[in-house]
Every structure is written in structure tokens, then in C-alpha cells.
C-alpha positions as CSV (number, residue, x, y, z in Angstrom):
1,X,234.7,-6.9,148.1
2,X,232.5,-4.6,146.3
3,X,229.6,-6.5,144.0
4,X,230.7,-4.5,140.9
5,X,234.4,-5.1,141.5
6,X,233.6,-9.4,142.0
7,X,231.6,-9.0,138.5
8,X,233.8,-7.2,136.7
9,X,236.7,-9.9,137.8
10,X,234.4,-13.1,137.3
11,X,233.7,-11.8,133.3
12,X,237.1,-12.1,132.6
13,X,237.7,-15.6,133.9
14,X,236.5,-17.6,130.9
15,X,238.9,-15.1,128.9
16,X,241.8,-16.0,131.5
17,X,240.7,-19.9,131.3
18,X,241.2,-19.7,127.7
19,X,244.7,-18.7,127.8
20,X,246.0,-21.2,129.9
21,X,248.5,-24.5,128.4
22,X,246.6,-27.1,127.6
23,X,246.6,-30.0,129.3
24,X,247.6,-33.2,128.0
25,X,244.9,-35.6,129.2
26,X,242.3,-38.6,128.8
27,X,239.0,-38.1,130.4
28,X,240.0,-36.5,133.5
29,X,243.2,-37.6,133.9
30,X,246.6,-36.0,133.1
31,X,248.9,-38.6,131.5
32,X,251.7,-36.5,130.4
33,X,253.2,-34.6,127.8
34,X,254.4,-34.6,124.1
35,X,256.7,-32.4,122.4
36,X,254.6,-29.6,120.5
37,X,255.9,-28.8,117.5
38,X,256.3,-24.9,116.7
39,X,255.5,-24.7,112.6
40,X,254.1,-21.4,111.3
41,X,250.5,-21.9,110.0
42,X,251.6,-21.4,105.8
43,X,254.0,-24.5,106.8
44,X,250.6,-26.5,107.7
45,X,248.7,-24.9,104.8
46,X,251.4,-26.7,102.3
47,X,250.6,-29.9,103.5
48,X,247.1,-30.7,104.1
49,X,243.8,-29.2,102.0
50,X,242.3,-26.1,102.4
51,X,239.2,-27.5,104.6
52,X,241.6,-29.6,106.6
53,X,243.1,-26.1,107.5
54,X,240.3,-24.5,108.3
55,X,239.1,-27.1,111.1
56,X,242.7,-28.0,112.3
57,X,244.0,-24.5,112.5
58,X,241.6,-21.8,112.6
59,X,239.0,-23.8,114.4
60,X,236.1,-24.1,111.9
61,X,233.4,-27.1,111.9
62,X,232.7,-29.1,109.0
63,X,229.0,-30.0,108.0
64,X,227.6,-32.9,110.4
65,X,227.4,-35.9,108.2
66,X,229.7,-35.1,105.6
67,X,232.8,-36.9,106.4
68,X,233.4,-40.8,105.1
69,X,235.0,-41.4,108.4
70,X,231.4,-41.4,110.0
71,X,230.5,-44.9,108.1
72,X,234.3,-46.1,108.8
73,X,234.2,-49.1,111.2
74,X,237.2,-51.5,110.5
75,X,240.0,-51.9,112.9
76,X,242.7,-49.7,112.8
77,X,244.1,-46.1,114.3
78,X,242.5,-42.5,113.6
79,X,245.7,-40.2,113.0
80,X,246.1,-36.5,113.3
81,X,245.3,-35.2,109.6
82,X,247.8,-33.0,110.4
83,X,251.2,-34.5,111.9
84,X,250.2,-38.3,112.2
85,X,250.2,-38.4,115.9
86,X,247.7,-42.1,116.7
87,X,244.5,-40.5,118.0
88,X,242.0,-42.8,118.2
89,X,241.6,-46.8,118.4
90,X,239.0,-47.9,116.2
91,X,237.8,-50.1,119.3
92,X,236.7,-46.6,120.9
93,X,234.7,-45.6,117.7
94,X,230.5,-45.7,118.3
95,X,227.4,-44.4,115.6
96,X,226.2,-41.5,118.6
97,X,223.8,-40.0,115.8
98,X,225.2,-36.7,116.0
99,X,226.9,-36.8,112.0
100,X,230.4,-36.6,113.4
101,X,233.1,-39.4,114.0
102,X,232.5,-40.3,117.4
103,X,235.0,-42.1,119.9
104,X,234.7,-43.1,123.7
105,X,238.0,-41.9,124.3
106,X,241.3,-41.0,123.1
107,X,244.8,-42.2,122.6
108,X,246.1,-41.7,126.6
109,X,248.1,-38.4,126.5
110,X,247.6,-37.6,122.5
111,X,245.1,-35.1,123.2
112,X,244.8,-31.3,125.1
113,X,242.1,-29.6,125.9
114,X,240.9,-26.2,126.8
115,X,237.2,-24.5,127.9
116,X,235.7,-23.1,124.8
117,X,233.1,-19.8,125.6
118,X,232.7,-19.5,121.8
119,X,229.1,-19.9,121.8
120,X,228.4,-18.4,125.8
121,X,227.8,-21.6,127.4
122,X,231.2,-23.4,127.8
123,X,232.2,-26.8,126.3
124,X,235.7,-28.7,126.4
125,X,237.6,-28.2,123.0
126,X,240.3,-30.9,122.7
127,X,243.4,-31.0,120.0
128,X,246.2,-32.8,119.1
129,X,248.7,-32.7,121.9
130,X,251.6,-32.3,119.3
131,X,250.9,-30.0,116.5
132,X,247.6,-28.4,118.6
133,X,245.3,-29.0,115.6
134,X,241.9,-28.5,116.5
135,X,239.6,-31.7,116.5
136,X,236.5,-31.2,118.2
137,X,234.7,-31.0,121.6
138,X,234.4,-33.5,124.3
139,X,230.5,-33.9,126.3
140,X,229.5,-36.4,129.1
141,X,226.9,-37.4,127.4
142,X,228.2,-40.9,126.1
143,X,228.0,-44.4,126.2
144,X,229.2,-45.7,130.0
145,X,231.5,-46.3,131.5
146,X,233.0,-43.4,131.1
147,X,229.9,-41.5,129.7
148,X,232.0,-39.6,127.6
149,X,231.4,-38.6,123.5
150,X,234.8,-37.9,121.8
151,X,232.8,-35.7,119.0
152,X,235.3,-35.2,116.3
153,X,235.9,-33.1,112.7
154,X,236.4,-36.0,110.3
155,X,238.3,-33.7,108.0
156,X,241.1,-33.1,111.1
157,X,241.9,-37.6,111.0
158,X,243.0,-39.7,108.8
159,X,242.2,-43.5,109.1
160,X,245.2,-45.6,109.1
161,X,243.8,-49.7,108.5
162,X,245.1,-52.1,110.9
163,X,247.1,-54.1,108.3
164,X,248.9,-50.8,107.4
165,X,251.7,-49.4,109.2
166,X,251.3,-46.1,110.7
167,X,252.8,-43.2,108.8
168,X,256.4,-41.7,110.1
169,X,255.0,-38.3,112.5
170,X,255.2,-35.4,110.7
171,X,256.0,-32.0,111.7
């Protein structure tokens, strides 16, 4: 194969990549599926806040340290701000001293992912496995023994307390 033809075609993977269904997983495993749910984005933008929005469905950060969530430590469940699909288990919540809620891993199955390329170097975007509202980005650079840092929007969860009963999914 010609040099300029193998370059040309290996620029347009992480383009390709990006395309591709997400995968429902934990870690590196694949654990299944949920039903996505198919609701234009003004359906979205009726229900949660304008910031929520913007992180969940047009992929925007918030400010590191500005979210409540990042001092939250009682038990409980970290819900999709979006359509209240469990998350996170407060169990798998750490301080990693990057400003944003922080989690060893996810709910098993409750989260996709997909490469990001958005700043050249790629990292691994993950999002609700239902409604696909964007969360944050995964890293191996965690606590062991999976060595992995769940690094999450606080504006894209909710915190549902332990004592409370998780809302009815929406969608």
C-alpha cells in the first residue's frame, strides 16, 4: 500500500471511531444493554436547567469545583439528571482532587462510552446508557483495584439519599 494512501486512511479512523454505537459497559467489560430512549433535544430542554443541557446534551464542561455534589458523601445513588437512570453508588464515590465528582466505577451496564478526539489526544467519553446524556470522561489513573477515575459533570446527576426512594425513570 502506498504511504500517502495508509495516511490518508489512518486520519479518518478516530472520525470513524467516533461514529460507532456505544457500548454499554463497566470498566472493560460489556454487561449489556438498556433501551435508549429517542426524545428530541427541546423535549430535554423542558425538563432540566439550561446548564444541565448544555453538559448532558451538547457536551459542554462545567467549572471544576463548582458543583455541591463534590462535598456530597452520604450513602445513597447518583441518578442521571436527565432520565433518572441509578448511575453511581455512593460506595464508589472518592475526593481525587480534580474539582469534579469522582467515582471508581459505575452502575454495571448504566453507562456507554465512546473515544473522544476533541482535544487531539484521545480520552474515553462515557454517558447514560438510556437517554445518552453526556457525563464525563473515564482515565486509568485511579484508586486500585481497578485504577480507574469515573470523572463526572456534577450538573449531569442528581443525588438521590439512601432513605429516599429512587425517582420513577423518566423519558
Amino acid at each position: 500500500m502506498e504511504r500517502r494512501v495508509f495516511l490518508r486512511q489512518i486520519m479518518v479512523l478516530p472520525s470513524v471511531l467516533t461514529w460507532l454505537p456505544l457500548q454499554v459497559m463497566a470498566g472493560d467489560h460489556v454487561t449489556g444493554t438498556l433501551r435508549s430512549l429517542k426524545k428530541p433535544d427541546h423535549e430535554w430542554r423542558e425538563l432540566i436547567s439550561l446548564e444541565a443541557f448544555q453538559v448532558l446534551f451538547e457536551e459542554h464542561t462545567e467549572e471544576p469545583g463548582s458543583s455541591a455534589l463534590n462535598n456530597e458523601y452520604r450513602e445513597g445513588t447518583y441518578i442521571c439528571a436527565a432520565c433518572y437512570l441509578p448511575l453511581f453508588e455512593s460506595k464508589h464515590k472518592y475526593d481525587s482532587g480534580t474539582g469534579w465528582p469522582s467515582f471508581t466505577q459505575p452502575i454495571a451496564g448504566h453507562v456507554g462510552t465512546k473515544q473522544d478526539y476533541s482535544l487531539i489526544f484521545m480520552r474515553m467519553e462515557y454517558h447514560c446508557a438510556r437517554c445518552g446524556g453526556h457525563q464525563g470522561h473515564v482515565f486509568k489513573d485511579g484508586p486500585l483495584p481497578r485504577g480507574e477515575r469515573w470523572c463526572n459533570n456534577g450538573l449531569a446527576l442528581q443525588f438521590i439519599l439512601q432513605s429516599e426512594s429512587l425517582p420513577e425513570l423518566r423519558g
